[in-house]
N, CA, C and O atoms as a Maestro MAE file, in Angstrom:
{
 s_m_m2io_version
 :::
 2.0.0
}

f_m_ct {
 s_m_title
 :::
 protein
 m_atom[296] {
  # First column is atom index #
  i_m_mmod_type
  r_m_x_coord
  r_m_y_coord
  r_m_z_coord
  i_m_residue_number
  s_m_chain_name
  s_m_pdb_residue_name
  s_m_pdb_atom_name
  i_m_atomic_number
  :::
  1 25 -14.157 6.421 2.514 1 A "UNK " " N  " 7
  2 3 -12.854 7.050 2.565 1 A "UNK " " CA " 6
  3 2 -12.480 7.500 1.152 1 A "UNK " " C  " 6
  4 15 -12.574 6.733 0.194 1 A "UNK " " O  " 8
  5 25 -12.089 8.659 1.054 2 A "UNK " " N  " 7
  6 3 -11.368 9.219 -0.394 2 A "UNK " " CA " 6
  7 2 -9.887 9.150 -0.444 2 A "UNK " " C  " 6
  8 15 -9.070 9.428 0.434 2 A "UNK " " O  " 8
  9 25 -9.718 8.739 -1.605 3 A "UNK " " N  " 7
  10 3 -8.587 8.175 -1.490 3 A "UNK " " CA " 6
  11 2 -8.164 8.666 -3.558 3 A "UNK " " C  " 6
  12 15 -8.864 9.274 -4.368 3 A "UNK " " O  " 8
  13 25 -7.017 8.157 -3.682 4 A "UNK " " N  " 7
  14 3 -6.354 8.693 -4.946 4 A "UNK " " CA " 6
  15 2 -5.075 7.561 -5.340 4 A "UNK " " C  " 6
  16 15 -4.018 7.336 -4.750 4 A "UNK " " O  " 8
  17 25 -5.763 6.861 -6.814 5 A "UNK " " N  " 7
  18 3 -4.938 5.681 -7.560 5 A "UNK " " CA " 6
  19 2 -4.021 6.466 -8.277 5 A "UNK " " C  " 6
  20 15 -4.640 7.358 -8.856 5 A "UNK " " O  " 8
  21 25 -2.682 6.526 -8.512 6 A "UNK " " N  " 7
  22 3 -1.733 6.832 -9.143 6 A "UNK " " CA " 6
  23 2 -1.725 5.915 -10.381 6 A "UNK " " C  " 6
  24 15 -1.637 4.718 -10.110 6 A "UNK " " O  " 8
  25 25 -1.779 6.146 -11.313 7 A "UNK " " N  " 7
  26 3 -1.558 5.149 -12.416 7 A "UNK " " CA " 6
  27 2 -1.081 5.332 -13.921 7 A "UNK " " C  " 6
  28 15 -1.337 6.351 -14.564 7 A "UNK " " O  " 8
  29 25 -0.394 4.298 -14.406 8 A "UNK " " N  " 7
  30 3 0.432 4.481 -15.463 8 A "UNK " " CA " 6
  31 2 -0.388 3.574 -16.451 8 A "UNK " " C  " 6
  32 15 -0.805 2.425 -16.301 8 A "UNK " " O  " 8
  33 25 -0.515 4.673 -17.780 9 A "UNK " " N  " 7
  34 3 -1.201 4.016 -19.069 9 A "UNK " " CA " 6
  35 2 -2.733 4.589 -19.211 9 A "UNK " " C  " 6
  36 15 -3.686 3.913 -19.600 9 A "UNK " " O  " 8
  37 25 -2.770 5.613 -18.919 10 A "UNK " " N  " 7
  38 3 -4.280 6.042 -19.009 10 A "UNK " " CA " 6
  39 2 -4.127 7.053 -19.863 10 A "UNK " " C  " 6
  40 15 -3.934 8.011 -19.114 10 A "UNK " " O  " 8
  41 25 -4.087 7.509 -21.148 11 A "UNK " " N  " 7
  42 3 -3.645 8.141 -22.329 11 A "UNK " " CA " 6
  43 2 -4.396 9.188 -23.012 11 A "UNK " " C  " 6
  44 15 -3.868 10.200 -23.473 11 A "UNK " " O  " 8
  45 25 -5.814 8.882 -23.071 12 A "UNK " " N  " 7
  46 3 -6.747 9.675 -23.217 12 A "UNK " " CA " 6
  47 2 -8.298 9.820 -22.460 12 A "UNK " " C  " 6
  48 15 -8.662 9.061 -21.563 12 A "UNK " " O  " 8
  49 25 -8.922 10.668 -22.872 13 A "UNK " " N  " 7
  50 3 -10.637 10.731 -22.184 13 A "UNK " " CA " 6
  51 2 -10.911 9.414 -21.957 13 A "UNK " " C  " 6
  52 15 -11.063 9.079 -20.783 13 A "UNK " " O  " 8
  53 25 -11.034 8.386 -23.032 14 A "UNK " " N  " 7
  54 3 -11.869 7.272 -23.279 14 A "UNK " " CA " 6
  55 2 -11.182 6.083 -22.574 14 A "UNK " " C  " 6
  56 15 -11.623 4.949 -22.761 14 A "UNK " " O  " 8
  57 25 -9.970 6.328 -21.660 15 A "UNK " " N  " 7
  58 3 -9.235 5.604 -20.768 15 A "UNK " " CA " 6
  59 2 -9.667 5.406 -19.801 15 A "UNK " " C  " 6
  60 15 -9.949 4.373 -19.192 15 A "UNK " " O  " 8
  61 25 -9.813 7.331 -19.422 16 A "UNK " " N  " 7
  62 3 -10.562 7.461 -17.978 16 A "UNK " " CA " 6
  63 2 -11.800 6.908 -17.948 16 A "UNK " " C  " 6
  64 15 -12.211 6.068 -17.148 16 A "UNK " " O  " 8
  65 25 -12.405 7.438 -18.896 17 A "UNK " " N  " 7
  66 3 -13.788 7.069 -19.035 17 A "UNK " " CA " 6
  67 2 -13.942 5.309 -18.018 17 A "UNK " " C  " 6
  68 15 -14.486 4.920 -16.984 17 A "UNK " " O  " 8
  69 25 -13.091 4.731 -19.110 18 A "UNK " " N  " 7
  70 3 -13.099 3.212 -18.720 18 A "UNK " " CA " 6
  71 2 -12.644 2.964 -17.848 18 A "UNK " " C  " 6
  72 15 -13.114 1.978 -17.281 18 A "UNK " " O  " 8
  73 25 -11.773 3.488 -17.355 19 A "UNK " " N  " 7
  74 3 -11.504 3.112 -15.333 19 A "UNK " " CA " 6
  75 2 -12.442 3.441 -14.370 19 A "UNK " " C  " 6
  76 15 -12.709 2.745 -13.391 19 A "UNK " " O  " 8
  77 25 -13.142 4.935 -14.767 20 A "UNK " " N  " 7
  78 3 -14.334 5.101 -13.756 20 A "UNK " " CA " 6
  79 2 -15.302 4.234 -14.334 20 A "UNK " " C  " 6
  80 15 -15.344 3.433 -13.400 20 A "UNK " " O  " 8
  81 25 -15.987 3.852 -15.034 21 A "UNK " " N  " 7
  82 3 -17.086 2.754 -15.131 21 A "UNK " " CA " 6
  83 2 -16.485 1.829 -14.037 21 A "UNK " " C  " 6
  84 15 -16.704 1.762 -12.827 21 A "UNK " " O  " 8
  85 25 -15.458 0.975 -15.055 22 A "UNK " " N  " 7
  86 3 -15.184 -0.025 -13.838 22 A "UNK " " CA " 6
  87 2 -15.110 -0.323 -13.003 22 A "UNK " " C  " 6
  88 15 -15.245 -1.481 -12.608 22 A "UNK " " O  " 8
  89 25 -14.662 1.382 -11.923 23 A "UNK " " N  " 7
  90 3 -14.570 1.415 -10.302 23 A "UNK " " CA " 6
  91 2 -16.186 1.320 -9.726 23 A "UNK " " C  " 6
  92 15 -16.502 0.805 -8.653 23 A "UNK " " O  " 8
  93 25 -17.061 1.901 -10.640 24 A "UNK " " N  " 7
  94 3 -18.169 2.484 -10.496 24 A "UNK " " CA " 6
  95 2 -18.992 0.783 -10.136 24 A "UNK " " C  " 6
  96 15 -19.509 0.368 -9.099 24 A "UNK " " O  " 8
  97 25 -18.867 0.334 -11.067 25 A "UNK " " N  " 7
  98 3 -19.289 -1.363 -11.214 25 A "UNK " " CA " 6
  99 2 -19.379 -2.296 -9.731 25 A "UNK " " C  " 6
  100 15 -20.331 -2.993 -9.380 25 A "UNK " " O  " 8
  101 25 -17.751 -2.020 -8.805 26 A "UNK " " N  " 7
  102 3 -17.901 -2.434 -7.728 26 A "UNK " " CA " 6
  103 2 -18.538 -1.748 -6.847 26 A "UNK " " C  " 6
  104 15 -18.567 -0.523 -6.730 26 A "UNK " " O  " 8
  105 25 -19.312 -2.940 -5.910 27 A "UNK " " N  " 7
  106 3 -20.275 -2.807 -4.740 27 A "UNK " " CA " 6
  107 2 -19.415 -2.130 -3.831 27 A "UNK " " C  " 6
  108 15 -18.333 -2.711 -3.748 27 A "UNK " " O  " 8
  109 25 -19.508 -1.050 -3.074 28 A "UNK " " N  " 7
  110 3 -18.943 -1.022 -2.188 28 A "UNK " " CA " 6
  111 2 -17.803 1.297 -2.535 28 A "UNK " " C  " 6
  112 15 -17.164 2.011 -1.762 28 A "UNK " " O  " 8
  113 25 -18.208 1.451 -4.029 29 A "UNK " " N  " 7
  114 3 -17.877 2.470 -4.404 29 A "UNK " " CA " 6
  115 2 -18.727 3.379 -4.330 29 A "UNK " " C  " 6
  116 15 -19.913 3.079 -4.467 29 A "UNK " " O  " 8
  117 25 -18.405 4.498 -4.136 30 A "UNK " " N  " 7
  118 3 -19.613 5.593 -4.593 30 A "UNK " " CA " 6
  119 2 -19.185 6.812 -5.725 30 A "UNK " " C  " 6
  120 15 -19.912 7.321 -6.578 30 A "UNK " " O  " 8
  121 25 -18.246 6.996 -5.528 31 A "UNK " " N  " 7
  122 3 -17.811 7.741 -6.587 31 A "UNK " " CA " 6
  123 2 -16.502 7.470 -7.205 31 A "UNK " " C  " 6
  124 15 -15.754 6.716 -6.584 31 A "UNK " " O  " 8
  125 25 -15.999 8.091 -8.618 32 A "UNK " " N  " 7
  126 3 -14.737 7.572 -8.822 32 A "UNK " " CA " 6
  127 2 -14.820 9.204 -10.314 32 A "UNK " " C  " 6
  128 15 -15.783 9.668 -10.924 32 A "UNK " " O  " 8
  129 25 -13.550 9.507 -10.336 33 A "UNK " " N  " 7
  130 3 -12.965 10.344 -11.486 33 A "UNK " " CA " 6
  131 2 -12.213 10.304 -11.630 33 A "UNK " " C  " 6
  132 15 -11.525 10.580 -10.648 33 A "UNK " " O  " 8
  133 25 -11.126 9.798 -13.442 34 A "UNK " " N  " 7
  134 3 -10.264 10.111 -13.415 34 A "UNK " " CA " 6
  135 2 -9.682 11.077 -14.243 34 A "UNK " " C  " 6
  136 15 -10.287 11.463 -15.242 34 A "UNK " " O  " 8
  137 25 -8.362 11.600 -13.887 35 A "UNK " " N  " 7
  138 3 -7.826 12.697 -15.065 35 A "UNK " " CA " 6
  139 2 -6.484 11.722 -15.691 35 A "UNK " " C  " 6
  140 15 -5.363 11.301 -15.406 35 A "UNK " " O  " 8
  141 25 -7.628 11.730 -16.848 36 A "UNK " " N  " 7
  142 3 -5.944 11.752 -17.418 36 A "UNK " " CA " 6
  143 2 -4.545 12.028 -17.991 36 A "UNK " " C  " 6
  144 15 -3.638 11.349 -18.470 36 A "UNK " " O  " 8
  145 25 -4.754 13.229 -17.749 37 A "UNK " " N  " 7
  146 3 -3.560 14.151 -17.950 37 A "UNK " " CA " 6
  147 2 -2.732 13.771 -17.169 37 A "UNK " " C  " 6
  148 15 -1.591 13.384 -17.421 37 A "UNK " " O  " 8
  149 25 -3.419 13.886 -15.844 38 A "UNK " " N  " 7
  150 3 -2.376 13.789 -14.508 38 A "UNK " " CA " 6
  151 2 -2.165 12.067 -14.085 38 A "UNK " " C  " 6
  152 15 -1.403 11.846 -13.144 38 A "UNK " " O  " 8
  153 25 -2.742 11.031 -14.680 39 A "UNK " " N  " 7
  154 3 -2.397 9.967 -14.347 39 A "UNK " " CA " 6
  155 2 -3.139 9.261 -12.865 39 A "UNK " " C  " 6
  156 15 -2.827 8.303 -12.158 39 A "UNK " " O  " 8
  157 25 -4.220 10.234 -12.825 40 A "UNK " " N  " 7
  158 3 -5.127 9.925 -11.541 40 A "UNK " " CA " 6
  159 2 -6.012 9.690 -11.362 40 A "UNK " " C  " 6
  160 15 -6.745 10.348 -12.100 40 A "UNK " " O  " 8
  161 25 -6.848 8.695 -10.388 41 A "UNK " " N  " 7
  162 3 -8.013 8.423 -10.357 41 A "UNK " " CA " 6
  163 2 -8.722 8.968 -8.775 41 A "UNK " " C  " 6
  164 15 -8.275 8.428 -7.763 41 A "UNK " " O  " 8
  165 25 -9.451 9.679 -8.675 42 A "UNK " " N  " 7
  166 3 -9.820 9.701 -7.272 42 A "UNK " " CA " 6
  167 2 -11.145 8.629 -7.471 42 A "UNK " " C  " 6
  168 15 -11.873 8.307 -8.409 42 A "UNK " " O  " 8
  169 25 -10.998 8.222 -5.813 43 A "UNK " " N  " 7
  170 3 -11.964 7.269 -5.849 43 A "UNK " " CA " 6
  171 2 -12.603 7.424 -4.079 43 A "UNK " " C  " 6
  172 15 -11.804 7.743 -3.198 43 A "UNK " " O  " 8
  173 25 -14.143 7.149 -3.727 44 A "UNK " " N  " 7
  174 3 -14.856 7.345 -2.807 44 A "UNK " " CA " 6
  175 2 -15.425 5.845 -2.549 44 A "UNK " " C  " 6
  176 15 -16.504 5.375 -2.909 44 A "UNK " " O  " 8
  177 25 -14.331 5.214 -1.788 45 A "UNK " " N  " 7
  178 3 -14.959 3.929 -1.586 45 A "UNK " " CA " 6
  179 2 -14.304 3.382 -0.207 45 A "UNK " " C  " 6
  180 15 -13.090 3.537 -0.075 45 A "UNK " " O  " 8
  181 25 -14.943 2.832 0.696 46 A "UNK " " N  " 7
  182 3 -14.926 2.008 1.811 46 A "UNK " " CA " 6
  183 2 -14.099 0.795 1.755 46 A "UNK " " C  " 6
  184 15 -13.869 0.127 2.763 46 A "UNK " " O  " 8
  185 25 -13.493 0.403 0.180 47 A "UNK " " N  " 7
  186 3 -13.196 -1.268 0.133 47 A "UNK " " CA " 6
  187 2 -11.779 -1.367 -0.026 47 A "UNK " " C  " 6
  188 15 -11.248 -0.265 -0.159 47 A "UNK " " O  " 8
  189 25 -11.028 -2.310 -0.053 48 A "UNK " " N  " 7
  190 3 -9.611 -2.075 0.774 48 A "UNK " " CA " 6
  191 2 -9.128 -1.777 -0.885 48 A "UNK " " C  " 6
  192 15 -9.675 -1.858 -1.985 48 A "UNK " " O  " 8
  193 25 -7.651 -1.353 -0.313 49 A "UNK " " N  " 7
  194 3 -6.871 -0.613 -1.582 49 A "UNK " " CA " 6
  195 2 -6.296 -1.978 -2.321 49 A "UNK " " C  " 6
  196 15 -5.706 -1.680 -3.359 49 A "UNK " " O  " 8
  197 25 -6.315 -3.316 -2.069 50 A "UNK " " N  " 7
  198 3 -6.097 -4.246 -2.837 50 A "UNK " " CA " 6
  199 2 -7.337 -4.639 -4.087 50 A "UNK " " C  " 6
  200 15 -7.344 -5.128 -5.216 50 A "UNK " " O  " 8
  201 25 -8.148 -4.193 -3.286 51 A "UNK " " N  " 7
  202 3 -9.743 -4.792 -4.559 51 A "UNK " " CA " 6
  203 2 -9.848 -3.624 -5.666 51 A "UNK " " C  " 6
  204 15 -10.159 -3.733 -6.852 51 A "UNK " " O  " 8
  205 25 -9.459 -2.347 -4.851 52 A "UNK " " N  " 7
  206 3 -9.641 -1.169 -5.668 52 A "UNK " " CA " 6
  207 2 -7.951 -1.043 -6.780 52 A "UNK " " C  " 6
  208 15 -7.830 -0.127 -7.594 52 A "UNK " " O  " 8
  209 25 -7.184 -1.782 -6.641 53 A "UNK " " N  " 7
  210 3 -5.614 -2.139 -7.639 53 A "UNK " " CA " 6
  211 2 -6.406 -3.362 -8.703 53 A "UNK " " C  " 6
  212 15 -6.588 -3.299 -9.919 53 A "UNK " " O  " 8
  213 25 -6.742 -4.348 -7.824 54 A "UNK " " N  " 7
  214 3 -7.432 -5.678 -8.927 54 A "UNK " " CA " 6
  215 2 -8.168 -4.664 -9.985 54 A "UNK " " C  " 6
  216 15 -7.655 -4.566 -11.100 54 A "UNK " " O  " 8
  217 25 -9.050 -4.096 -9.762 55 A "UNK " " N  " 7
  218 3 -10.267 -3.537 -11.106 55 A "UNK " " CA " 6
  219 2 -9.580 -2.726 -11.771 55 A "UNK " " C  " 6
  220 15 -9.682 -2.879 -12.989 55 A "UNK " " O  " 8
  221 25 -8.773 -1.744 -11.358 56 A "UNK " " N  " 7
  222 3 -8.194 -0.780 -11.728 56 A "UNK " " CA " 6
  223 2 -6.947 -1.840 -13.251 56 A "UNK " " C  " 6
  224 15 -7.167 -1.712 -14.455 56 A "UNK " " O  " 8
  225 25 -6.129 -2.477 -12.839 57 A "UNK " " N  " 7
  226 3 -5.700 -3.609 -13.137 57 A "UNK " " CA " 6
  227 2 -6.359 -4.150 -14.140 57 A "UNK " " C  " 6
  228 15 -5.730 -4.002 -15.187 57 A "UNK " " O  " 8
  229 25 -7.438 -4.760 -14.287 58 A "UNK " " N  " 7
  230 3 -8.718 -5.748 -14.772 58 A "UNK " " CA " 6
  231 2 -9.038 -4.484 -15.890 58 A "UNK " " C  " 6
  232 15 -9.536 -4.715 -16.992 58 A "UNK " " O  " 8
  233 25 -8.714 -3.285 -15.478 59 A "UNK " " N  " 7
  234 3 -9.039 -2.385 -16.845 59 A "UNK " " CA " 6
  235 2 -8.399 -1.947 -17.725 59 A "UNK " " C  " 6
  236 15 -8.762 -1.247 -18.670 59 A "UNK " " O  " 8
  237 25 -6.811 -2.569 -17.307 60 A "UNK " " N  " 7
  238 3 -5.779 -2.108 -18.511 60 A "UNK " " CA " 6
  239 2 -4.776 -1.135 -18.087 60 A "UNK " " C  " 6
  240 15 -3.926 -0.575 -18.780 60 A "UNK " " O  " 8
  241 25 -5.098 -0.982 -16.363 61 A "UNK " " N  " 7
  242 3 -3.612 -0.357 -16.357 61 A "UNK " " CA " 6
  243 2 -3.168 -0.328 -15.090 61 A "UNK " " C  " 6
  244 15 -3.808 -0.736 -14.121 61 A "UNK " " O  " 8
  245 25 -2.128 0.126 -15.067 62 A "UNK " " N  " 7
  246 3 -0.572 0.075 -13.866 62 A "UNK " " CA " 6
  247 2 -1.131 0.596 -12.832 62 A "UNK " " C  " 6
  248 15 -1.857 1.578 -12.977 62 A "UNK " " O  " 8
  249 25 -0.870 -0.038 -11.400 63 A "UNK " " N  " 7
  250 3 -1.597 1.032 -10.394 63 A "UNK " " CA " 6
  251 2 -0.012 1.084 -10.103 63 A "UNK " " C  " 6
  252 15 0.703 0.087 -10.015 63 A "UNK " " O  " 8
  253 25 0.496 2.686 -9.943 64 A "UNK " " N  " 7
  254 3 1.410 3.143 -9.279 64 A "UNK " " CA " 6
  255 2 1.442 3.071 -7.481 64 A "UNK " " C  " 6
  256 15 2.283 2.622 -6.702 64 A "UNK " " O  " 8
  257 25 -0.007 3.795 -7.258 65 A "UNK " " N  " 7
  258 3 0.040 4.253 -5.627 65 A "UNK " " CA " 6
  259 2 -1.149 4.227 -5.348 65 A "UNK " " C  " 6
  260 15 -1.883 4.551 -6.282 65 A "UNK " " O  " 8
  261 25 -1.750 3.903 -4.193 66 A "UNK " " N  " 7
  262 3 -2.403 4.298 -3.825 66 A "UNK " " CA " 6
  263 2 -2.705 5.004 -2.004 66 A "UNK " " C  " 6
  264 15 -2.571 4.404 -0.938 66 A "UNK " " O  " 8
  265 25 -3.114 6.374 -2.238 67 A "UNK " " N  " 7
  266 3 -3.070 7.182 -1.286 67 A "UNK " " CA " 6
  267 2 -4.402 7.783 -0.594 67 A "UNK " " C  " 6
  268 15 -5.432 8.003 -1.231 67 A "UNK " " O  " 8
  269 25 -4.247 8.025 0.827 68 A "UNK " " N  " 7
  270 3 -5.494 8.859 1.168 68 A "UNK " " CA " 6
  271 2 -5.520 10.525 0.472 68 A "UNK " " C  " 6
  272 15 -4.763 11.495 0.486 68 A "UNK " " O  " 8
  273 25 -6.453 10.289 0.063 69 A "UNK " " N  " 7
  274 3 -6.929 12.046 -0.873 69 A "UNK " " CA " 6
  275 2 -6.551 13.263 0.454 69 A "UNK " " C  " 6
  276 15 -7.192 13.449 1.488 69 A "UNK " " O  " 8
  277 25 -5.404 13.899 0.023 70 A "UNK " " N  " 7
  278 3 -5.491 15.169 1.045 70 A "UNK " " CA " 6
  279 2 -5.910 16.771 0.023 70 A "UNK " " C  " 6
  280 15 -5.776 17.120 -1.150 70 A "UNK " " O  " 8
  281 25 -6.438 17.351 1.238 71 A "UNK " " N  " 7
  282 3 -6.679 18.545 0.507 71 A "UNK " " CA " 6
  283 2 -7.616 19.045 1.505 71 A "UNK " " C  " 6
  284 15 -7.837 18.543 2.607 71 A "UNK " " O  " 8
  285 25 -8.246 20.290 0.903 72 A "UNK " " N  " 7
  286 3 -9.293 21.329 1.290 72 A "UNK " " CA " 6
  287 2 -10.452 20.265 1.685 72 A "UNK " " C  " 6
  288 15 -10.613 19.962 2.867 72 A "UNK " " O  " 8
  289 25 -11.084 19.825 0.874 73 A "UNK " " N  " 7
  290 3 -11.808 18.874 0.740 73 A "UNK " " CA " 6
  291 2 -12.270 17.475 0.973 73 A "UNK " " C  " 6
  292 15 -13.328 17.011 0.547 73 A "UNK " " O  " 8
  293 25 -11.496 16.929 1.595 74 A "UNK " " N  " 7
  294 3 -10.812 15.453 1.562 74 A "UNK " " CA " 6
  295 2 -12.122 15.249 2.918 74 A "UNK " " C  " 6
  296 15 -12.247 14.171 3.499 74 A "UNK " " O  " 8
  :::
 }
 m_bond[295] {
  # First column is bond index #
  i_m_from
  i_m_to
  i_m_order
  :::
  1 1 2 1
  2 2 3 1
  3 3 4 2
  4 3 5 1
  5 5 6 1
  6 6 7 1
  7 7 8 2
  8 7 9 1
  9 9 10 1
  10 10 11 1
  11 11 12 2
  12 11 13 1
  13 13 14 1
  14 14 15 1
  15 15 16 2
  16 15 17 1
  17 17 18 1
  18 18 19 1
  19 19 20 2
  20 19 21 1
  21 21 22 1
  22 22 23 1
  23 23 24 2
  24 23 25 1
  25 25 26 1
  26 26 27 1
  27 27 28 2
  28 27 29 1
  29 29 30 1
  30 30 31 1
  31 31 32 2
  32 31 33 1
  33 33 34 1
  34 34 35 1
  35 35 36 2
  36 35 37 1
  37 37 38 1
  38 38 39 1
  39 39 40 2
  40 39 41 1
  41 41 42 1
  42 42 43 1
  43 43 44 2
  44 43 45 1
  45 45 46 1
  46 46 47 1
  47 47 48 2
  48 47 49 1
  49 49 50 1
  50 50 51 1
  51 51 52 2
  52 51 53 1
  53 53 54 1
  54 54 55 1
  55 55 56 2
  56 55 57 1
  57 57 58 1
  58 58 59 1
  59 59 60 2
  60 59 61 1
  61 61 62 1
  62 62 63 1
  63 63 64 2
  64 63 65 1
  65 65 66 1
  66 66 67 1
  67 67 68 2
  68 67 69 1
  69 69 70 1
  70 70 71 1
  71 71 72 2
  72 71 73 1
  73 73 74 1
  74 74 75 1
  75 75 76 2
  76 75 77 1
  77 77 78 1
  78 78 79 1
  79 79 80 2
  80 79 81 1
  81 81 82 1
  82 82 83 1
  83 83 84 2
  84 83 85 1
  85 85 86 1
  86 86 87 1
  87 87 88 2
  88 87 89 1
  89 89 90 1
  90 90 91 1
  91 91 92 2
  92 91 93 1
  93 93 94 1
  94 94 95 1
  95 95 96 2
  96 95 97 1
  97 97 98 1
  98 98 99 1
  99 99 100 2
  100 99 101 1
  101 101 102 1
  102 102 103 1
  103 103 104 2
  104 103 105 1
  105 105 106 1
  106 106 107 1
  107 107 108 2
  108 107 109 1
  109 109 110 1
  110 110 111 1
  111 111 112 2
  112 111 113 1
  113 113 114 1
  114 114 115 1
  115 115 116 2
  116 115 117 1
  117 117 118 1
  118 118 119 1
  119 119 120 2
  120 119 121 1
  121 121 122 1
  122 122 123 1
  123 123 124 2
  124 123 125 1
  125 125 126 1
  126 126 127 1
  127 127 128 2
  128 127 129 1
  129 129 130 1
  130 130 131 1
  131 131 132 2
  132 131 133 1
  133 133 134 1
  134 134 135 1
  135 135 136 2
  136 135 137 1
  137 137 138 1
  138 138 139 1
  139 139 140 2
  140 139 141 1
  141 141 142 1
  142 142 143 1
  143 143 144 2
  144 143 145 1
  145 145 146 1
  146 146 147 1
  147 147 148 2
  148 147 149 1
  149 149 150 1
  150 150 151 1
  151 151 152 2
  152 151 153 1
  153 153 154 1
  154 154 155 1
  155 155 156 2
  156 155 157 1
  157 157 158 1
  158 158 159 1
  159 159 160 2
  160 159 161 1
  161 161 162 1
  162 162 163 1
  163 163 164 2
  164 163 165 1
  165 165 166 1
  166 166 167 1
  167 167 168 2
  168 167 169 1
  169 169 170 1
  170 170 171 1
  171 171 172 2
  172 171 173 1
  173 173 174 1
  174 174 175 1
  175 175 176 2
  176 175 177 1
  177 177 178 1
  178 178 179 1
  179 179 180 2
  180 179 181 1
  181 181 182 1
  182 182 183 1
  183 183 184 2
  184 183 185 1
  185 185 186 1
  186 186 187 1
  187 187 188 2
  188 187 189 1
  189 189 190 1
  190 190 191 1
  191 191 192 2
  192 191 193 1
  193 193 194 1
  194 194 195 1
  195 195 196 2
  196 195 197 1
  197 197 198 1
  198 198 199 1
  199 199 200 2
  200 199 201 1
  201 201 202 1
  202 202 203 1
  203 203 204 2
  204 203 205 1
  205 205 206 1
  206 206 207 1
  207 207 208 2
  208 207 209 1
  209 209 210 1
  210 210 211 1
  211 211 212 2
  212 211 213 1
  213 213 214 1
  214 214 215 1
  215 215 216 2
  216 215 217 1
  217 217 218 1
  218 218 219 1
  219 219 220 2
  220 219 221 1
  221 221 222 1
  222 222 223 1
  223 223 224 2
  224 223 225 1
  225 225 226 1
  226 226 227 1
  227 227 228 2
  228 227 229 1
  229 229 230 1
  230 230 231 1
  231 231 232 2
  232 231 233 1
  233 233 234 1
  234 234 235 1
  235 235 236 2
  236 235 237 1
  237 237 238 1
  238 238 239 1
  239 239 240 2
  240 239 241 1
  241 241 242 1
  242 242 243 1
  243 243 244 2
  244 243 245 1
  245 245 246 1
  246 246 247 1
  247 247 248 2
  248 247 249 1
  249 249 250 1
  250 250 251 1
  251 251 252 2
  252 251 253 1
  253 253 254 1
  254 254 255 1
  255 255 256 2
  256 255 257 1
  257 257 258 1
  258 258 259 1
  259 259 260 2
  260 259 261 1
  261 261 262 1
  262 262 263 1
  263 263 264 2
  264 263 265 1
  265 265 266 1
  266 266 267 1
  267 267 268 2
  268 267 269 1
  269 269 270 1
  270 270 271 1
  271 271 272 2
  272 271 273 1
  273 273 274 1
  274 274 275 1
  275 275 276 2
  276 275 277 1
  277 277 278 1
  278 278 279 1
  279 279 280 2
  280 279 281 1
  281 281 282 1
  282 282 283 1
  283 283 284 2
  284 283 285 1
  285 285 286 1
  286 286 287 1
  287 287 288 2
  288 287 289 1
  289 289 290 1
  290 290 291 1
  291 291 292 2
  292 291 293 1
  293 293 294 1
  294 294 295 1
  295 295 296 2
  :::
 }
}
């Protein structure tokens, strides 16, 4: 399922950088990008939106929301 972390405190490249490793790390992900301009992480993972707040969390920052990814694409 694609889905999209809202989050507060992700400031530059080397933020994102470090939230997608981390998402990347758990079993159960397949993909993850974030921008941080916009304060977002999309993420391609099967595992519930509480495990995917813990890491997100565990990396230094605020999970605002988390939502199913809509769009063209989704």
């Amino acid at each position: 399922m694609k889905r999209v972390i809202e989050v507060e405190g992700m400031c530059c490249a080397r933020c994102a950088e470090r939230a997608e490793k981390k998402l990347l790390l758990l079993s159960g992900v397949q993909g993850a990008k974030a921008k941080f301009k916009k304060g977002i992480i999309f993420v391609e993972s099967d595992l519930p939106d509480e495990t995917l707040a813990e890491c997100v969390t565990a990396a230094g920052f605020t999970v605002k929301a988390i939502r199913a990814r809509q769009g063209l694409f989704s």
